[in-house]
C-alpha positions as CSV (number, residue, x, y, z in Angstrom):
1,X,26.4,2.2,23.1
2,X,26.2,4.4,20.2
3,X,24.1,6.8,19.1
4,X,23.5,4.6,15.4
5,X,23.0,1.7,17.8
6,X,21.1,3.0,19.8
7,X,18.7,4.5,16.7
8,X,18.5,0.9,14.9
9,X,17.6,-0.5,18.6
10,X,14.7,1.7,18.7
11,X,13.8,1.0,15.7
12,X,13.7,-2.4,15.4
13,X,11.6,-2.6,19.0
14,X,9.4,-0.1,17.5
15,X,8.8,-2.2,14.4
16,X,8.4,-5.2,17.1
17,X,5.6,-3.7,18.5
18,X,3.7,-2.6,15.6
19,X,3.8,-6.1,14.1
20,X,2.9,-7.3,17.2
21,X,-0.1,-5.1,17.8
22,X,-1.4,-7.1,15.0
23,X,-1.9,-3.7,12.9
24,X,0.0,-2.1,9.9
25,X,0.6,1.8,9.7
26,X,-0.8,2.5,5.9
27,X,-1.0,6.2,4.3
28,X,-4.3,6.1,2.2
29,X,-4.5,6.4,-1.6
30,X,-4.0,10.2,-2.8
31,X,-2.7,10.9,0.9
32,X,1.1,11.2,1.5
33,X,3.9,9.3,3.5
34,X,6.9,10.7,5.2
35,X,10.1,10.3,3.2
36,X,12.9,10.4,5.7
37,X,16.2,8.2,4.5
38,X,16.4,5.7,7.6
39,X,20.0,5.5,6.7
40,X,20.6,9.5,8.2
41,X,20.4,8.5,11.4
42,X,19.2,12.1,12.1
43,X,15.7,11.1,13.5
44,X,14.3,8.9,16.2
45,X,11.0,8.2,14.1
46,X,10.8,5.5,12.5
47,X,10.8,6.2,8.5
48,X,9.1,3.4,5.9
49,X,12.2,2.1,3.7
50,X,11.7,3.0,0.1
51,X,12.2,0.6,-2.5
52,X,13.2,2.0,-5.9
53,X,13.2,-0.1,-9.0
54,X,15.4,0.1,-12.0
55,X,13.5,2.6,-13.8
56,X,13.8,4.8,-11.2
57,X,10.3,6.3,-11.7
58,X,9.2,3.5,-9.8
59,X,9.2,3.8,-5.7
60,X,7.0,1.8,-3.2
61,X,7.0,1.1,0.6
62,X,6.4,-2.5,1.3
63,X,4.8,-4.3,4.7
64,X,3.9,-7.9,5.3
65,X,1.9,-7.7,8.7
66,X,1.4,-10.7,11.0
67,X,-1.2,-12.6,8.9
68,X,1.4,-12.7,5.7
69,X,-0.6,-10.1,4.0
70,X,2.0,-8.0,2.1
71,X,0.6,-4.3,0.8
72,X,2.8,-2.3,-1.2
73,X,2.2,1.7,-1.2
74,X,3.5,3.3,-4.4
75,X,5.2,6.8,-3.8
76,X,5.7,10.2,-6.0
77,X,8.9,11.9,-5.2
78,X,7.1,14.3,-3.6
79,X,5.4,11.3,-1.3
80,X,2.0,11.1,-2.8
81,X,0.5,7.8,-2.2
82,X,-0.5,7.1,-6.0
83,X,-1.0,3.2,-6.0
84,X,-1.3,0.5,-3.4
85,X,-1.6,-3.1,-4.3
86,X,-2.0,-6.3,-1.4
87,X,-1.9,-9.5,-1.6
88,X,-2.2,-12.3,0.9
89,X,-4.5,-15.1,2.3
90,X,-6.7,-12.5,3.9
91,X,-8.0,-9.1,2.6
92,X,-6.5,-6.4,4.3
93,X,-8.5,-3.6,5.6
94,X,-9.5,-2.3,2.0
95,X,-11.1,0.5,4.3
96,X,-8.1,2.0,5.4
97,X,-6.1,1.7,2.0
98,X,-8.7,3.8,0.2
99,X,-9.5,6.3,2.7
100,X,-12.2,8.8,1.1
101,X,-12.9,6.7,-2.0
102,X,-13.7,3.8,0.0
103,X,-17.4,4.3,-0.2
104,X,-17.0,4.8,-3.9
105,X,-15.5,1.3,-4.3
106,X,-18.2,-0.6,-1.7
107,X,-20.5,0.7,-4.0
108,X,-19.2,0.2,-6.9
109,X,-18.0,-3.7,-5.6
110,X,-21.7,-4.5,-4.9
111,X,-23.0,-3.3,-8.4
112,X,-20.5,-4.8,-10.2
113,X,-21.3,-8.3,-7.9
114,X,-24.8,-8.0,-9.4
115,X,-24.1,-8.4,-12.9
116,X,-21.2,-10.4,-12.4
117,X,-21.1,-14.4,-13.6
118,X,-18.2,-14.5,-11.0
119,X,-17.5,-14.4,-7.8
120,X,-13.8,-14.0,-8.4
121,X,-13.0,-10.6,-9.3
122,X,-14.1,-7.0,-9.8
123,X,-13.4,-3.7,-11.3
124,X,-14.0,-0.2,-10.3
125,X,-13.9,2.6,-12.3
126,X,-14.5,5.7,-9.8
127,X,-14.3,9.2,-10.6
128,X,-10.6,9.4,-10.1
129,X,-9.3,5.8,-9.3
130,X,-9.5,2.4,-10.5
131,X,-9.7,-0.7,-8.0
132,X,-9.1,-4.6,-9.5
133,X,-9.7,-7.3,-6.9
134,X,-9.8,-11.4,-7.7
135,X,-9.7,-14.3,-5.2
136,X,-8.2,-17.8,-6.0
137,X,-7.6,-20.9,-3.4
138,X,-7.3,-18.3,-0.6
139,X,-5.3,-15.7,-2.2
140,X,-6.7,-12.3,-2.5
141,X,-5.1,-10.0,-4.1
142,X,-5.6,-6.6,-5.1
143,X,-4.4,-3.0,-6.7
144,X,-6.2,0.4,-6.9
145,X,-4.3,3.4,-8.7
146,X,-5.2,7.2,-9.2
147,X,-4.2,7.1,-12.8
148,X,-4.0,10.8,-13.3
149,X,-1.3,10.7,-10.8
150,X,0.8,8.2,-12.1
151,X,4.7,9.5,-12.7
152,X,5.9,9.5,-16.2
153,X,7.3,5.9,-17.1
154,X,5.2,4.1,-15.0
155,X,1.9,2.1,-16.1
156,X,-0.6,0.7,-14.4
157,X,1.1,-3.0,-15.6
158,X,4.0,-1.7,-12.7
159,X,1.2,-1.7,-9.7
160,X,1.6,-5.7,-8.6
């Protein structure tokens, strides 16, 4: 067996047994995520794939865990975690998406439920991120951004 064969085997049983452990690997908002090319073939760990749209200022790493929740982690070049969005018939752990600023956002939820004429949606404005949440027939879905980090060319209308 090949070396290349062998690497993609130990991948894919890798991936196997994360999505089976009924958990997703997520670096938090304002944290960064390791950047290695899969393709080199120069590494036994396994790398997130990094999607790059048109624009090319635009790059995310995308996962869709067990429960069909898909959460998309928007990169820098230099791997900063600036964005991450979710969306799914479940919430994921918001907990672990935001890291530090999680607090911020619980807090900021529960005013923001308060005054609200709607059980729907909210909006956080923290001190440096935003968070927009709605629910609909079972579908949450959800982005929060660190807008001082965002890469030129891309607006917060790109996070989805």
């Amino acid at each position: 067996m090949s070396h290349l064969h062998k690497l993609i085997s130990h991948r894919a049983a890798t991936a196997i047994l994360l999505a089976t452990a009924g958990g997703s690997v997520h670096a938090q908002l304002g944290s960064t995520i390791g950047t290695a090319a899969v393709s080199s073939g120069t590494s036994d760990q396994l790398a997130p794939v990094i999607h790059q749209a048109d624009n090319s200022a635009l790059r995310w790493a995308e996962t869709i865990d067990a429960n069909q929740i898909r959460v998309r982690q928007y990169v820098s070049a230099n791997g900063l975690v600036y964005a991450v969005s979710w969306d799914g018939p479940a919430m994921p752990d918001v907990s672990v998406l935001l890291g530090t600023r999680f607090d911020v956002y619980r807090q900021g939820a529960s005013a923001a439920l308060e005054n609200a004429n709607s059980l729907r949606s909210s909006h956080v404005d923290g001190s440096d991120f935003v968070t927009e949440t709605s629910v609909r027939l079972r579908e949450f879905s959800g982005r929060a951004w660190l807008p001082e980090a965002l890469p030129a060319g891309v607006t917060t209308a790109d996070i989805e």
